[in-house]
N, C-alpha and C positions, 0 to 999 in steps of 0.2 A: 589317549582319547578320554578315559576315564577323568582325568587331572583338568583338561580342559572344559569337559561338564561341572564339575564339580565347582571351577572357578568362574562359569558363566549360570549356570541355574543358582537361582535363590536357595536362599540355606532353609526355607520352609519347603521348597518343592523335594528337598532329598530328605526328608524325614515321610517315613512310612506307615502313616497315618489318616484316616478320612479328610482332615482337611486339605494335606495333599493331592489327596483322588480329585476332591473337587476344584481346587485349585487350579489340576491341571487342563480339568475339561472345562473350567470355564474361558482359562485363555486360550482354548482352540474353537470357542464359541465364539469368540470377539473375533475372528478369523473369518467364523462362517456373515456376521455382520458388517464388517469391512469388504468383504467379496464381493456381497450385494451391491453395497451404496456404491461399487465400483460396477455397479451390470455383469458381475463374471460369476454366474451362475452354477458351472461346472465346477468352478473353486470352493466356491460354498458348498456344494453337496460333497465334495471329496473332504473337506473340512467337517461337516456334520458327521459321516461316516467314521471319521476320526477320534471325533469327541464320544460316538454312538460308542465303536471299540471299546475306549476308556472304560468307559460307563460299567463294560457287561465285567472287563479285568477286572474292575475296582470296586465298587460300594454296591453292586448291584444285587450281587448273592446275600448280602446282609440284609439289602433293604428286603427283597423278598421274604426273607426269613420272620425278621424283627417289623416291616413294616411295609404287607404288600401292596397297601392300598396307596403310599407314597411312589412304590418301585413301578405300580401299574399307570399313574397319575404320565410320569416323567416317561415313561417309555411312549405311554400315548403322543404326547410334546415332541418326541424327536419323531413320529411316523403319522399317524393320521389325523392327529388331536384330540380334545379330549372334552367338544362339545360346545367349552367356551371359545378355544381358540382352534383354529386350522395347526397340524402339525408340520413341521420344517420339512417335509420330506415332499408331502401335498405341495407348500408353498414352492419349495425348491422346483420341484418340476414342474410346474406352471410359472416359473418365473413370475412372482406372486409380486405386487407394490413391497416396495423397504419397510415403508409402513407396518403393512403387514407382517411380515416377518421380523422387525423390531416387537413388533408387541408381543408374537410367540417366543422370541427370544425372550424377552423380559420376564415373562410366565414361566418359562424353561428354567432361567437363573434363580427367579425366589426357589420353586420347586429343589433344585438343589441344596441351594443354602439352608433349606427346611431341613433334609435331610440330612444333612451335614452333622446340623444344630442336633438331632435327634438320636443321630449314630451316638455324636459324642456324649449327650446325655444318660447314655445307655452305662456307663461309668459309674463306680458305685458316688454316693453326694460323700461331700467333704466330710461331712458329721460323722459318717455311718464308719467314714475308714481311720476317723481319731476314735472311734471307741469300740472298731475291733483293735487296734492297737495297744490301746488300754487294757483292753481286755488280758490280752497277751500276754502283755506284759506283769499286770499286777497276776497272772497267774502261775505263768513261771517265777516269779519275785517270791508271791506266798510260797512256794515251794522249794525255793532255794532258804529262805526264812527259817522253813520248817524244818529242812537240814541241816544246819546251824546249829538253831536252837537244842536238838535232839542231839548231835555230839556234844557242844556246850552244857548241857543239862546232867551228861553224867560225868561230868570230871567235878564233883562238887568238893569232895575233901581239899582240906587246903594244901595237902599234897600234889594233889592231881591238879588243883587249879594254875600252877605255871605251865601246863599246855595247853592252856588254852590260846596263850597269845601267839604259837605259830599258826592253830589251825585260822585264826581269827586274819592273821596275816598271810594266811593261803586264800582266804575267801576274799580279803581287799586287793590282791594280788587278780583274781579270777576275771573281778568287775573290771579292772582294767584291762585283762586282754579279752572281754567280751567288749568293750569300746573301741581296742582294735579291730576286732574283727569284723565288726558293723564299720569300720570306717575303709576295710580290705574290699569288704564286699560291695559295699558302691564302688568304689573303686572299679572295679571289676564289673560291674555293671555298666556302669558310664562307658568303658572300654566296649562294649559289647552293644552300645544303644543302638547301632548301625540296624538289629537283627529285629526292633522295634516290637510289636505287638508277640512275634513269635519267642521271643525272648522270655516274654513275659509268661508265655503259655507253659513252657518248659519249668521255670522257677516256680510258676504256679503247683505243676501237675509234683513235683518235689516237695513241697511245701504240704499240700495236702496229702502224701502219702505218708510223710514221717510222723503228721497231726494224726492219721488215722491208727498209726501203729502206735502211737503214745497213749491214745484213747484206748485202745485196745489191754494195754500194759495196765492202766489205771483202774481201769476196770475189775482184771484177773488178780491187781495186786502184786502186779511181779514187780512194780516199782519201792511199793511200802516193805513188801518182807523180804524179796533177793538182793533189790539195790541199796537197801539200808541196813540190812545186815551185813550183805560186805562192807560197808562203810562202820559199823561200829567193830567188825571182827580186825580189818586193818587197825582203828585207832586204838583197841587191847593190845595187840601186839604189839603198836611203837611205845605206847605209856607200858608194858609190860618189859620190856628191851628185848623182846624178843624176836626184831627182825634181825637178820644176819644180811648184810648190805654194805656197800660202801659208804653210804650220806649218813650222815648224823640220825641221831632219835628229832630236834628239831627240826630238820631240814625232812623228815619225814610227815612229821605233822603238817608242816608248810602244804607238802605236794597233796598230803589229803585234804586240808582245805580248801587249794584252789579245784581239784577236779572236781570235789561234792558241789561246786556251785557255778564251775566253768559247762559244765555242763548244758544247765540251763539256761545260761549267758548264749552258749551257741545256736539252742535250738529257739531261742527268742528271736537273735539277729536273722536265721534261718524261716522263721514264718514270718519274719515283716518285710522280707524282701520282695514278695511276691504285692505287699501294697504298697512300695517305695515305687514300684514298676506303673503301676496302676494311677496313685493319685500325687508322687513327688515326695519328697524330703521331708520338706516343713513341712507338710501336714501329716505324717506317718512320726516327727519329733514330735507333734502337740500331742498326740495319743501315747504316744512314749514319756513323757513329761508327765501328765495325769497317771500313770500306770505306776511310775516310778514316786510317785508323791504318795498313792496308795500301799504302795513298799514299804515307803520310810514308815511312813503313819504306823503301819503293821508292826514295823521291828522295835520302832521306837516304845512299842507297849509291851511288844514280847520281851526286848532284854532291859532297855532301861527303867521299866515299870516292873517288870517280872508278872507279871497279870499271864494267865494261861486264857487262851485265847480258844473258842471253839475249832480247832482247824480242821476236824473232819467234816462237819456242815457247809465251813464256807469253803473248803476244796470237792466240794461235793454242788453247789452253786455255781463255783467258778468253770465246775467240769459242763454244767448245763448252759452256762455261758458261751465257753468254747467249742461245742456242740450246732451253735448255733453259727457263731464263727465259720464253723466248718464249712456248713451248708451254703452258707455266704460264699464262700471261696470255692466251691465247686462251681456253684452253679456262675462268677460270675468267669471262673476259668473255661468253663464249656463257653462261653459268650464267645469271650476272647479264641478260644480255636476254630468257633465255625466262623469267627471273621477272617481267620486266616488261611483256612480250607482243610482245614484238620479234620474236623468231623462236619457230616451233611447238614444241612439245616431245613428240618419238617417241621411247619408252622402249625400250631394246635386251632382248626378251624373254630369260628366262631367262639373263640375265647380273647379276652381285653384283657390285660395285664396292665395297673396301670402304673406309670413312669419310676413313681416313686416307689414300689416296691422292687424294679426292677433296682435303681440304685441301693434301696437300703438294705435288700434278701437274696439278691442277685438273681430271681424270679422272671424269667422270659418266657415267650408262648411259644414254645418250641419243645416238639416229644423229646428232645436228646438232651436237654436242661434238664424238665422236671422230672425225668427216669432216673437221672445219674444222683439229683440230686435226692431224691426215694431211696438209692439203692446206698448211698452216705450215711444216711437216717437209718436203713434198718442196720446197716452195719453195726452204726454204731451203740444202739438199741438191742439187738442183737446180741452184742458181746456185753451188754449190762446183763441179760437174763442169762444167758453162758454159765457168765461169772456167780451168776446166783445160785444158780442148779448145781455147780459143781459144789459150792460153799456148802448146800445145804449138806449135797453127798457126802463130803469131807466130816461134816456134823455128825451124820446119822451114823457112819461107817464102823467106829470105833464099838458102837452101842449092838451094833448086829456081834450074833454068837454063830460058831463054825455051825452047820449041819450034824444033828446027833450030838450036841454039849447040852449037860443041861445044867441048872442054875446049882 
């Protein structure tokens, strides 16, 4: 059965998305207009009732949410009307002129198509999802740069400087299977597009949790002094020959190159999946593309210029950047679950959001957005003053004297 729908319904009716919903209720619309112009009035209401069904399954809970003056518009149109026109329900059971009931039809159809047009604009705009991309990217980029640079910078003697070329060939090694793996995981997504918006929700709510624990790490610092101290205590050991191992001292430095920067390769491919989902390929490459130009430009001045570059300032910008990022992706991931019934949707009365913030900040009038999207922001504000308070205690701690010592 399944085999057979699939090869009679249009390949845009099985894709799980608001143009579909509308789609479908429009061609059981044409049903209830055909009924008429044939006098069989019974068929028309059991086809209105049909399309009515559709309506509350599919786009209805959203409109409510996101747009109830559209949901209240269109409900009126299929039951009593809505002042300009008589609704199908009225017409129907007074077996009203075709006339009449074509014109409520007609009314009925923009009305949808409105909404349609509206649901899907609720998406973040082109623009906004190339340059969190960018963002992304040129900020895991500067970081993996920064990596680099920092083992490269202390093999300076001309002794030490022949290992530089494996670690050098672990990081060009790394960028390569970080361009596998952005090519696995579409992959893998493409396999999975069946699962449509809900897919999306899932990679989203991932995406934003490993961003939130990475802000959190940045913050505390557990990335500058625990993760890069292991990485310099590993490369003393293989330049010292003092791992006991079976792979070579080269084949050593190799592996530490590719992880100090595969790293950040993964968790790139890993927060741009969640706008591969959202706004497609090419536009998540063009922000990739800008990001990575931002890269080159960076490394190109850190090693081939040897210029020292302020990097705590601008990983300090780039953190206020992705910050931002963040709250974008929360809130446009909250969108996306209460379209697919995840969480409720309570409309913030007598408040207007308008279109374009909701694309570019992901900003909707709904209490379960702007909570989650508050409780993102203190988090991660939060663990900045955390981070500071413990710093200072750290500071003051050494300077305090036991109880009863004196100077």
């Amino acid at each position: 059965i399944n085999t057979r729908l699939t090869t009679l319904l249009p390949t845009e009716w099985q894709q799980v998305n608001n143009d579909s919903d509308v789609d479908v209720i429009l061609s059981v619309l044409e049903q209830v207009e055909m009924a008429v112009k044939q006098n069989q009035y019974p068929q028309a209401e059991s086809a209105r009732l049909e399309a009515y069904a559709l309506l509350e399954l599919g786009i209805e809970q959203r409109l409510r949410g996101f747009a109830p003056d559209k949901a209240i518009n269109i409900e009126s149109l299929f039951w009593q009307g809505n002042g300009e026109h008589q609704g199908l329900a009225v017409l129907l059971g007074t077996d009203a002129p075709f006339t009449e009931v074509k014109a409520t039809l007609s009314s009925l159809r923009a009305a949808l198509v409105d909404a349609r047009d509206f649901l899907g604009a609720a998406k973040s705009a082109p623009e906004a999802v190339v340059g969190n991309a960018a963002v992304i990217v040129f900020r895991e980029g500067l970081e993996a740069v920064l990596i680099l640079a920092s083992l490269l910078a202390s093999l300076r003697t001309v002794e030490d400087r022949r290992f530089r070329r494996p670690i050098v060939i672990g990081a060009a090694l790394a960028l390569l299977a970080s361009a596998i793996t952005w090519w696995l995981a579409n992959q893998l997504l493409l396999s999975l597009m069946q699962y449509g918006e809900k897919l999306e929700a899932i990679v989203s709510l991932i995406a934003i949790g490993v961003l939130l624990v990475i802000t959190n790490w940045f913050f505390h610092k557990v990335y500058w002094t625990g993760w890069m101290a292991g990485f310099h205590a590993r490369k003393r050991k293989l330049v010292g020959g003092m791992v006991v191992i079976a792979i070579s001292q080269s084949m050593g430095l190799v592996i530490l190159g590719f992880t100090s920067i595969y790293r950040e390769g993964f968790e790139t491919v890993l927060f741009l999946q969640s706008l591969v989902l959202e706004a497609g390929v090419s536009i998540v490459l063009q922000g990739v593309v800008l990001g990575l130009v931002g890269v080159a430009i960076i490394g190109a001045i850190t090693f081939a210029l040897q210029v020292r570059l302020p990097y705590k300032k601008m990983l300090i910008v780039t953190g206020v950047m992705i910050g931002f990022v963040l709250l974008t992706m929360v809130g446009h991931t909250v969108h996306v679950m209460q379209a697919v019934g995840w969480l409720p949707i309570t409309p913030i009365s007598n408040l207007n959001i308008p279109f374009w913030m909701g694309q570019w900040f992901g900003l909707f009038a709904t209490w379960q957005g702007i909570i989650l999207q508050f409780v993102a922001g203190a988090f991660v504000i939060g663990s900045y003053f955390l981070a500071e308070h413990q710093t200072r205690n750290r500071r003051t701690r050494p300077n305090e004297q036991p109880a009863g010592q004196t100077a």
